[in-house]
LONUMAR-378286 format. One record per residue (C-alpha): residue number from 0; residue in three letters; x, y, z. Coordinates in steps of 0.05 Angstrom, whole numbers, plus 5000, padded with zeros to 4 digits. Each point is the difference from the previous one (the first is absolute). Layout:
N
{NUM 'ala' {X Y Z}};
...
This chain:
447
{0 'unk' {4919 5071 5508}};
{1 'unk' {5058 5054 4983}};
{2 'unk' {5047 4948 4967}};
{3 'unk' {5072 4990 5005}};
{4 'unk' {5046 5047 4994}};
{5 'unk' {5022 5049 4950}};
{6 'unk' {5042 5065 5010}};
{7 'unk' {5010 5017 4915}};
{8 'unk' {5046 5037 4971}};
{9 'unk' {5008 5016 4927}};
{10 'unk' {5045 5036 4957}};
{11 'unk' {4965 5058 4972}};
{12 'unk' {4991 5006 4926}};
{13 'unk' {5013 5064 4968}};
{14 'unk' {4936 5043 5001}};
{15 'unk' {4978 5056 4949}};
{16 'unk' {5008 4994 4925}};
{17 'unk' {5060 4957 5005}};
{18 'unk' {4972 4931 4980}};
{19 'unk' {5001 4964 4940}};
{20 'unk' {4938 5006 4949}};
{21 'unk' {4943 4948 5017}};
{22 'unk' {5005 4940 4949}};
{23 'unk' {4936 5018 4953}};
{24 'unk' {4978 4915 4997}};
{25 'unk' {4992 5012 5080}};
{26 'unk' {4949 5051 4985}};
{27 'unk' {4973 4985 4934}};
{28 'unk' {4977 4929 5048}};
{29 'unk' {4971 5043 5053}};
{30 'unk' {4927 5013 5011}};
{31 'unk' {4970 5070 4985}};
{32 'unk' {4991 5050 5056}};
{33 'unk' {4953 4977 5056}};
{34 'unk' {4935 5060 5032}};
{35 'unk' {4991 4980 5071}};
{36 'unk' {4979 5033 5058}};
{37 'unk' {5003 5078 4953}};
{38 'unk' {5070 4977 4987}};
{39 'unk' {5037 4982 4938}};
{40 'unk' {5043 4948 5012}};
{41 'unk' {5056 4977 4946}};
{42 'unk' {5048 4940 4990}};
{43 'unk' {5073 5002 5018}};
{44 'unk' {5071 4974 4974}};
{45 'unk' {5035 4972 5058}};
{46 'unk' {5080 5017 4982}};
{47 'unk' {5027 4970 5062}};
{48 'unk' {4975 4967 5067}};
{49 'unk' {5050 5003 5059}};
{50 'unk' {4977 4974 5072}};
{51 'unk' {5034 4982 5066}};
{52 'unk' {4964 4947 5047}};
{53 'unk' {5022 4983 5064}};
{54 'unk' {4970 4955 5043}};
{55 'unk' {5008 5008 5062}};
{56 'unk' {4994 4954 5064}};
{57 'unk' {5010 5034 5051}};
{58 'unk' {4942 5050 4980}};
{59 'unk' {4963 4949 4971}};
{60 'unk' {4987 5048 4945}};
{61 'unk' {5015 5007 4925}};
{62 'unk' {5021 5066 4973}};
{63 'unk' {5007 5016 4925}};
{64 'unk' {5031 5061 4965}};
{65 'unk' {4982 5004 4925}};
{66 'unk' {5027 5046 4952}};
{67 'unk' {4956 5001 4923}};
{68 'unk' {5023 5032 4941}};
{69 'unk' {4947 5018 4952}};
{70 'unk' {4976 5038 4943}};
{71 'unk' {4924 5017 4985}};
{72 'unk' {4983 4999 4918}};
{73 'unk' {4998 5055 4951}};
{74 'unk' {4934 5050 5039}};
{75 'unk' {5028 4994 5072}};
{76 'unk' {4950 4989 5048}};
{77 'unk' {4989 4963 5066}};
{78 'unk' {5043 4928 5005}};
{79 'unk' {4968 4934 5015}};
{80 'unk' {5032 4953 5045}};
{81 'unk' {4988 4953 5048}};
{82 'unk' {5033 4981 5066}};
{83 'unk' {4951 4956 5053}};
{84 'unk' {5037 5024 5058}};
{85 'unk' {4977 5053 5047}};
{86 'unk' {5065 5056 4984}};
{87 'unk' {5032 5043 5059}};
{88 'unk' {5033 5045 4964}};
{89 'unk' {5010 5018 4921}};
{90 'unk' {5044 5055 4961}};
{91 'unk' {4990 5021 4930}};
{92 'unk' {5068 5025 4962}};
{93 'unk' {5034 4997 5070}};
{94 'unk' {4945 5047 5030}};
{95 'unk' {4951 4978 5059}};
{96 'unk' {4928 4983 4978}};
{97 'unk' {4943 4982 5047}};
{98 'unk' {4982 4916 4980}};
{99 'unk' {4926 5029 5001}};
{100 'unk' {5015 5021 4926}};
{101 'unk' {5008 4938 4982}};
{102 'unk' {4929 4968 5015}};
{103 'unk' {4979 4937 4965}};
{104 'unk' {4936 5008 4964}};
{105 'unk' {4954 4943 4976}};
{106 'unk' {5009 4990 4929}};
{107 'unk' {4942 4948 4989}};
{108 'unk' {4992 4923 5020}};
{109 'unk' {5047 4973 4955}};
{110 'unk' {5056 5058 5016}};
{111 'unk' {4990 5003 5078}};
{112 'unk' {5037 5061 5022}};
{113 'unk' {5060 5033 4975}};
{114 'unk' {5037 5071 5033}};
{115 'unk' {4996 5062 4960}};
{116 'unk' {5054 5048 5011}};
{117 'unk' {4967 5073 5014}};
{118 'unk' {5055 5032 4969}};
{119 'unk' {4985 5020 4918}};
{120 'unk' {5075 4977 4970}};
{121 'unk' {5040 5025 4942}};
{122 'unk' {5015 4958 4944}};
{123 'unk' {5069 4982 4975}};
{124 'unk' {5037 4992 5063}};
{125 'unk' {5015 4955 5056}};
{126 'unk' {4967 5010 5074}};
{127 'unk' {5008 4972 5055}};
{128 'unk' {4969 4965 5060}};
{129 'unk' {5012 4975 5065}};
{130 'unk' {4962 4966 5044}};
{131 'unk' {5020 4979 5071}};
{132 'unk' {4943 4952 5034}};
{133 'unk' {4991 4938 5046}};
{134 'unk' {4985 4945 4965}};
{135 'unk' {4938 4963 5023}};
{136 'unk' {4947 4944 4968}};
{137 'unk' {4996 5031 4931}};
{138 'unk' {4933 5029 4997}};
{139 'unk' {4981 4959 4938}};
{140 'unk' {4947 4939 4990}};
{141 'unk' {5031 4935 5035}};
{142 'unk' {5071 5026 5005}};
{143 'unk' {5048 4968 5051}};
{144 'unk' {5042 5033 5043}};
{145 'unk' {5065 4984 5029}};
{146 'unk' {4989 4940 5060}};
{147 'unk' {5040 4989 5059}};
{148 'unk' {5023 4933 5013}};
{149 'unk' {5028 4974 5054}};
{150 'unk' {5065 4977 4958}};
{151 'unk' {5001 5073 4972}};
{152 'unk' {4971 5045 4939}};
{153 'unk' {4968 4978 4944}};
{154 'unk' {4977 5050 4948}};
{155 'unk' {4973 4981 4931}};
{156 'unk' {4990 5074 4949}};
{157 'unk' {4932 4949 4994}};
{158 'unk' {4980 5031 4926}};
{159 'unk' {4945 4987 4966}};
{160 'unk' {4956 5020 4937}};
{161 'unk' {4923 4973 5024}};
{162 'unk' {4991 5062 5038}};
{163 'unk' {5021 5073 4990}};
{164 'unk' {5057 5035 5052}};
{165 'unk' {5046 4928 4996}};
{166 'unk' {5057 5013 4959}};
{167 'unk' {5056 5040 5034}};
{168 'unk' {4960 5055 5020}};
{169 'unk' {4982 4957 5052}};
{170 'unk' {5074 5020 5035}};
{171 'unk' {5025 5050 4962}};
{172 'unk' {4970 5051 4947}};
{173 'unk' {4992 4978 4939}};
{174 'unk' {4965 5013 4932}};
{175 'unk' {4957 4955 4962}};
{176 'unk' {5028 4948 4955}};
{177 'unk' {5007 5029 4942}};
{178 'unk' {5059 5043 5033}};
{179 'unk' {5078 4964 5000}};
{180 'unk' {5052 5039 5036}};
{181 'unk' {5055 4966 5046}};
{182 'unk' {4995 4991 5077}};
{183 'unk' {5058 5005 5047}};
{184 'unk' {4979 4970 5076}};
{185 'unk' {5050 4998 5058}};
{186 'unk' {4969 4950 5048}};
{187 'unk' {5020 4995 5067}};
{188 'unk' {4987 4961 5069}};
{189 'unk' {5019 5031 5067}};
{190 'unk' {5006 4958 5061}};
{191 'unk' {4972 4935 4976}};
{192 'unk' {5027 4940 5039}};
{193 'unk' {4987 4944 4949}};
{194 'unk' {5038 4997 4933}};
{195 'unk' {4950 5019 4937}};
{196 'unk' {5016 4993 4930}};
{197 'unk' {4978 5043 4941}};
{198 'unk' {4960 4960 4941}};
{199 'unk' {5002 5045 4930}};
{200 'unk' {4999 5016 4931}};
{201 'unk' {5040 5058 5008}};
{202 'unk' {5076 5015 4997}};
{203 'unk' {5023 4996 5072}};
{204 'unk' {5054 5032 5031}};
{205 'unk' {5008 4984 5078}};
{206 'unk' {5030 5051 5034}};
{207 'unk' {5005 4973 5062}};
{208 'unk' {4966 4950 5051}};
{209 'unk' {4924 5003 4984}};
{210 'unk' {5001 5064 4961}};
{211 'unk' {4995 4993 4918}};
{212 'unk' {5000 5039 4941}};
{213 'unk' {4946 4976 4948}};
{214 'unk' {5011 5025 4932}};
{215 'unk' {4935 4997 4955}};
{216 'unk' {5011 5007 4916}};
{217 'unk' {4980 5058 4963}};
{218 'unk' {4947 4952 4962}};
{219 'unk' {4960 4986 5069}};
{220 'unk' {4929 5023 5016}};
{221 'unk' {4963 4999 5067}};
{222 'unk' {4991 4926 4987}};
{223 'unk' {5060 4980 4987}};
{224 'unk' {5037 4991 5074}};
{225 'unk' {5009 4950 5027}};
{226 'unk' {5022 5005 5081}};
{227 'unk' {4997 4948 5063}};
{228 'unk' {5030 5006 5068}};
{229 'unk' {4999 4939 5046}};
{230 'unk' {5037 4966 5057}};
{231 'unk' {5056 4951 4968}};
{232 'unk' {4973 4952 5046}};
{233 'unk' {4933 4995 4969}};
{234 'unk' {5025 4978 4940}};
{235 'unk' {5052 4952 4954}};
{236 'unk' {5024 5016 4931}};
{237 'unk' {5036 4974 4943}};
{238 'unk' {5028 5028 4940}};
{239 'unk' {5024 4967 4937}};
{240 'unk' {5014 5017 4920}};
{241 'unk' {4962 4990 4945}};
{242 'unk' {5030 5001 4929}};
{243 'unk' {4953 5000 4949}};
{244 'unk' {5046 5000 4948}};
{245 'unk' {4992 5055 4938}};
{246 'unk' {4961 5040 5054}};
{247 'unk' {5053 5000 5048}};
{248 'unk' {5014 4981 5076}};
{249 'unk' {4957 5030 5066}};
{250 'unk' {5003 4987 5064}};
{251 'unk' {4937 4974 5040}};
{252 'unk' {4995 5024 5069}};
{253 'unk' {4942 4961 5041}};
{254 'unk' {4990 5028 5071}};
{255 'unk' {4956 4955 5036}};
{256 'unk' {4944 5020 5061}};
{257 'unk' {5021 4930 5035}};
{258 'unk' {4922 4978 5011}};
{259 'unk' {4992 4987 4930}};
{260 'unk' {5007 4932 4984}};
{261 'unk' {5030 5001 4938}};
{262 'unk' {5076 4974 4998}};
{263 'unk' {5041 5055 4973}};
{264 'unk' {5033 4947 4951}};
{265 'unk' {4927 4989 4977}};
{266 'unk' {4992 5079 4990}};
{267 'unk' {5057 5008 4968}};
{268 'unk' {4980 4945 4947}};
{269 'unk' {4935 5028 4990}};
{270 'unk' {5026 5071 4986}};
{271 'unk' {5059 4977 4957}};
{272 'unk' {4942 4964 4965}};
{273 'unk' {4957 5056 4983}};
{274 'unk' {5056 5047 4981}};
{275 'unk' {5027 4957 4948}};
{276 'unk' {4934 4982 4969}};
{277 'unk' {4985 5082 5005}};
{278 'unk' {5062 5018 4967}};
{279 'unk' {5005 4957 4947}};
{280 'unk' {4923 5015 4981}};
{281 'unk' {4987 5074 5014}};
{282 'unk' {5068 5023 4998}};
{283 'unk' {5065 5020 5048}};
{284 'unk' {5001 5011 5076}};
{285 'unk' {4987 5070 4991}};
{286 'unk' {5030 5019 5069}};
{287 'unk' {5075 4994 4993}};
{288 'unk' {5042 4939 5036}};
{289 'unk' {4948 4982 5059}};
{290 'unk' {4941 4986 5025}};
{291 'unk' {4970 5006 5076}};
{292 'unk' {4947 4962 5029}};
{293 'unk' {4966 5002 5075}};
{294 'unk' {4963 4941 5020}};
{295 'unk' {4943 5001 5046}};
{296 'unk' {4936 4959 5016}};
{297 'unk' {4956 5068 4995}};
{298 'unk' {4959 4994 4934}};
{299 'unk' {5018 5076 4983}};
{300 'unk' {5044 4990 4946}};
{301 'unk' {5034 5052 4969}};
{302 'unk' {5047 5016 4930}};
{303 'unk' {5051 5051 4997}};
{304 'unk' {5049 5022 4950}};
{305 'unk' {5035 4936 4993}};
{306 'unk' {4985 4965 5073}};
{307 'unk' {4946 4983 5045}};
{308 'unk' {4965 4982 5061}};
{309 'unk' {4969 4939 4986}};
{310 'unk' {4964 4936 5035}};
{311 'unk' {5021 4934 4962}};
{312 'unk' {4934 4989 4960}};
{313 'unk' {5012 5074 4975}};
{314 'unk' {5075 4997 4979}};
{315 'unk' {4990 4983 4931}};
{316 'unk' {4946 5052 4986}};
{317 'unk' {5041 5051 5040}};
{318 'unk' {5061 4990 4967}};
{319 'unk' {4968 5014 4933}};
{320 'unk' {4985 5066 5010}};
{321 'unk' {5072 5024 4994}};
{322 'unk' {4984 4993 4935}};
{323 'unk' {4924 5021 4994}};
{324 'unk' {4981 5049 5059}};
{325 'unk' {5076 5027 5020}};
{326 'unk' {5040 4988 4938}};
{327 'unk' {4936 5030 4952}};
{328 'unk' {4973 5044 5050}};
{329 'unk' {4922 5030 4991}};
{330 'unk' {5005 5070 4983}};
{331 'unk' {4937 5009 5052}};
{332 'unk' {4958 4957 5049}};
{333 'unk' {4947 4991 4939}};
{334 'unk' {5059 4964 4960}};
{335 'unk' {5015 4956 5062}};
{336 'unk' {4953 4941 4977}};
{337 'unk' {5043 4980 4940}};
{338 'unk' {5052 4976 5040}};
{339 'unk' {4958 4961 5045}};
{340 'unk' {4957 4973 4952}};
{341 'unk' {5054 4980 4958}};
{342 'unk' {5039 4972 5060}};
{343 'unk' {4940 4950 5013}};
{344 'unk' {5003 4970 4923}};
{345 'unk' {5073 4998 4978}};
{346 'unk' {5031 4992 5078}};
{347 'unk' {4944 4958 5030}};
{348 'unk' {4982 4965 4941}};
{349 'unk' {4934 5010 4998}};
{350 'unk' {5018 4999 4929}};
{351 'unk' {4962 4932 4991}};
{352 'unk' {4932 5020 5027}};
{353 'unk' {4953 5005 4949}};
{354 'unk' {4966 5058 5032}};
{355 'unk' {4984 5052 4946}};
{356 'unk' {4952 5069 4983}};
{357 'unk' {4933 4975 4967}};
{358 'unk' {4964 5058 4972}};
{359 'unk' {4945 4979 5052}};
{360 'unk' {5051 5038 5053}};
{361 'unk' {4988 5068 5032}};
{362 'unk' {5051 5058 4988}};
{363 'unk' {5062 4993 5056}};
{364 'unk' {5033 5059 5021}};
{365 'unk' {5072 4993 5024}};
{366 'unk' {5037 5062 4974}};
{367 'unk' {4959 5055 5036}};
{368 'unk' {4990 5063 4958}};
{369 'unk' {5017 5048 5068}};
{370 'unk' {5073 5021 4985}};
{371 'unk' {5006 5007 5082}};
{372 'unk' {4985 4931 5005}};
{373 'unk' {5039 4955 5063}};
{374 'unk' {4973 4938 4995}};
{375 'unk' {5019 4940 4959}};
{376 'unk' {4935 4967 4980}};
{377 'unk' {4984 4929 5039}};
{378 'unk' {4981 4978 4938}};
{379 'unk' {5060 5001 4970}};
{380 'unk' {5020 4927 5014}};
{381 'unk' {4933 4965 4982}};
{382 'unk' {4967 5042 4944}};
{383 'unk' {5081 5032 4972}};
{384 'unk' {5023 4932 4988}};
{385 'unk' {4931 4979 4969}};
{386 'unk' {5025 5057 4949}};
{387 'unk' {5058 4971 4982}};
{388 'unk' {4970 4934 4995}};
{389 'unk' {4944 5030 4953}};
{390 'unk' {5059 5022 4956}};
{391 'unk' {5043 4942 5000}};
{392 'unk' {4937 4964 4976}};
{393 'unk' {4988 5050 4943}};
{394 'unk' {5085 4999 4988}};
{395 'unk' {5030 4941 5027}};
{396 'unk' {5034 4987 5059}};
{397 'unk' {5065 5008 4984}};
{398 'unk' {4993 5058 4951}};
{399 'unk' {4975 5040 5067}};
{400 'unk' {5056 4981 5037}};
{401 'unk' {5050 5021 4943}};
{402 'unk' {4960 5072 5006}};
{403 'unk' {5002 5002 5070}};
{404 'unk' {5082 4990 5005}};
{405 'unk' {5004 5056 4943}};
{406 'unk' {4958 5050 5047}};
{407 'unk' {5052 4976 5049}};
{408 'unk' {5055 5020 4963}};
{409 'unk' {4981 5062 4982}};
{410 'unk' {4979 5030 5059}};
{411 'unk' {5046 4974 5060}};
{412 'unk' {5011 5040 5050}};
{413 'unk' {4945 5052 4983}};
{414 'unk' {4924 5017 5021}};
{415 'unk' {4960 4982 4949}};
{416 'unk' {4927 5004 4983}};
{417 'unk' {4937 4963 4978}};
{418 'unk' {5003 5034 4936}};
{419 'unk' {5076 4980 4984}};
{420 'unk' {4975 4923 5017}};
{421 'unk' {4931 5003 4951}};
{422 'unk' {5042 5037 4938}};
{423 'unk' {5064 4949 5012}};
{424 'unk' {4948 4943 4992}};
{425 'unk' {4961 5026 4948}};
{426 'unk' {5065 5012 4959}};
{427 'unk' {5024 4928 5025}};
{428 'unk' {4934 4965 4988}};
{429 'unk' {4950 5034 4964}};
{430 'unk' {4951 5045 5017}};
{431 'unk' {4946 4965 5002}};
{432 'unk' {5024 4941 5036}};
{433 'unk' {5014 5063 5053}};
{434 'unk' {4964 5063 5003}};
{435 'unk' {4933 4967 5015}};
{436 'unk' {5017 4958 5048}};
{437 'unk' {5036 5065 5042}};
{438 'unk' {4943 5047 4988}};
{439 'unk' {4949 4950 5035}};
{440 'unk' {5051 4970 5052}};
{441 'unk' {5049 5049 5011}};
{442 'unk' {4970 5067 4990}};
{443 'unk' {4925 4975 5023}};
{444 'unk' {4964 5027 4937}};
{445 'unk' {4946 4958 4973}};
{446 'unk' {4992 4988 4926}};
């Protein structure tokens, strides 16, 4: 199916060596260069993301026009991307290239596939590249595309970290999650008869009827986004303050798909709930004055900097990683179990199971040791919070939770990895209460 609509335009960033220097803790996070297919692939440092998306009805087609600014590391060399769209046409420093150039290659199970740019770049400035292209089902394991109803639209950006190509590179390119950069996205409907509302964590601007301008931070990664289009008549809402005090006042927006059966009074209990208790334990909303929420029946649940999609069983365990997940952000898809893991303990309080590593127990690999790596580990929430219960055993419950606010802290609002985790606990609470447990459990090596 084509899609819905989309004729993109985008301002074009400045080309050629006028771009700013590439932030060296974007790179110094980024995996080494990549041989595949008698190419040498290497990372990228997204400066800016720009795209125009139009959907339109008429067509019944979606069009995007994307504009990246990047810069490739210190050797040059072929960029690695990834876009899961089939692109039309594609211009490098404001000159035509064919899209054949930019092939995806298959990196290795974990990875899936990721474009390689046949074009070897210089160092130390910014290039640029725009894609036009149709957007269709991403081509990624279970992605969603957009769905015709018969009360209008409704598009979900649908990411997700269990399998590789479902971040934003599902819609638009992106790099890997060690990358931040901000996104600009004018959004716009053409010829839709029902009324649609946008749901998001970004700063909108509406510049007229159904058309938007979605403002992403600098701090954001391809996981970060949140973005849902639907018919206004598919759904109720409610919005409401909460002040939690020293911390300060948000908003809470809940946006309700109306089959759920959950009141929104009930929802809105239940998240001012969790937020306090989340605040006042791990530390303050880390995502300025609100938070967003999308509630639907589906039991793909999904964090984002600071909101969600969420069913009502999953809003508390959602809502925590604004904190752990999209407030401390892994550095790579190897670090994403800690999040998980620890959002199963502290948020689901599975704190009080008495569920702990004998030394009977085989070696458990959740960070992978393939710096390419896409997938967050399944195991993450069964055998990552049986980590943190080993330690709290060794430590104390409360001492790990004292730790675990300090990591907090210190590393809002930037990717950070495995290794930063095991050091800040060892220095926290010892190493030997610590460095065993994460060489057997984390890291997979046996004694």
């Amino acid at each position: 199916m084509g899609g819905l609509f989309i004729t993109a335009l985008l301002l074009l960033a400045q080309s050629g060596g006028s771009g700013q220097l590439a932030s060296p803790s974007d790179f110094d996070l980024a995996p080494p260069p990549i041989a595949v297919d008698d190419l040498i692939g290497v990372p990228i440092d997204i400066q800016n993301l720009e795209a125009s998306m139009v959907f339109d009805f008429e067509t019944r087609e979606i069009q995007v026009d994307a504009l990246m600014t990047f810069m490739v590391g210190s050797e040059g060399g072929f960029p690695v991307f990834d876009l899961r769209q089939t692109i039309d046409f594609a211009e490098l420093d404001g000159a035509p290239i064919d899209p054949a150039m930019m092939q995806s290659h298959l990196i290795s199970k974990q990875t899936g596939s990721l474009r390689i740019l046949e074009r070897d770049l210089t160092s130390g400035v910014a290039h640029t590249l725009r894609l036009k292209y149709e957007i269709d089902k991403p081509n990624a394991p279970s992605a969603r595309g957009a769905v015709l109803r018969k009360s209008g639209l409704f598009w979900d950006i649908g990411l997700s970290d269990l399998n590789p190509g479902r971040y934003l590179e599902q819609w638009f390119p992106a790099n890997l999650i060690y990358d931040q950069h901000p996104f600009t996205l004018e959004l716009k409907m053409h010829g839709a008869d029902a009324e649609h509302i946008l749901v998001s964590n970004a700063a909108v601007t509406e510049l007229a009827h159904h058309q938007w301008r979605l403002q992403f931070p600098a701090h954001m990664t391809a996981l970060s986004p949140m973005i849902v289009l639907t018919p206004l008549a598919d759904v109720t809402q409610i919005v409401d303050e909460l002040d939690l005090g020293k911390n300060g006042i948000i908003q809470i927006k809940i946006v309700k798909h109306k089959p759920v059966t959950q009141s929104l009074k009930a929802a809105m209990k239940s998240a001012k709930d969790s937020l306090k208790r989340f605040s006042s334990t791990m530390g303050p909303w880390p995502h300025g004055d609100r938070c967003i929420i999308y509630m639907r029946n589906s039991g793909s649940s999904m964090e984002y900097d600071g909101a969600t999609t969420s069913s009502s069983g999953a809003l508390n365990h959602e809502l925590f990683h604004s904190w752990f997940g999209r407030g401390v952000k892994p550095a790579s898809q190897n670090d994403g179990w800690f999040d998980e893991a620890w959002d199963v303990y502290f948020a689901d309080l599975k704190a009080k199971s008495n569920k702990v590593y004998s030394k009977k127990d085989k070696p458990v690999t959740l960070c992978s040791s393939d710096p390419w790596n896409r997938m967050t580990s399944r195991l993450s929430y069964s055998r990552g919070s049986k980590l943190f219960a080993s330690i709290a055993k060794k430590v104390g419950n409360k001492k790990l939770e004292k730790a675990m606010a300090a990591f907090f802290i210190a590393n809002n609002m930037r990717p950070t990895s495995t290794a930063t985790l095991e050091q800040h606990l060892i220095e926290a609470l010892g190493e030997k209460a610590v460095a065993p447990l994460f060489r057997m459990f984390v890291y997979g090596i046996a004694d």
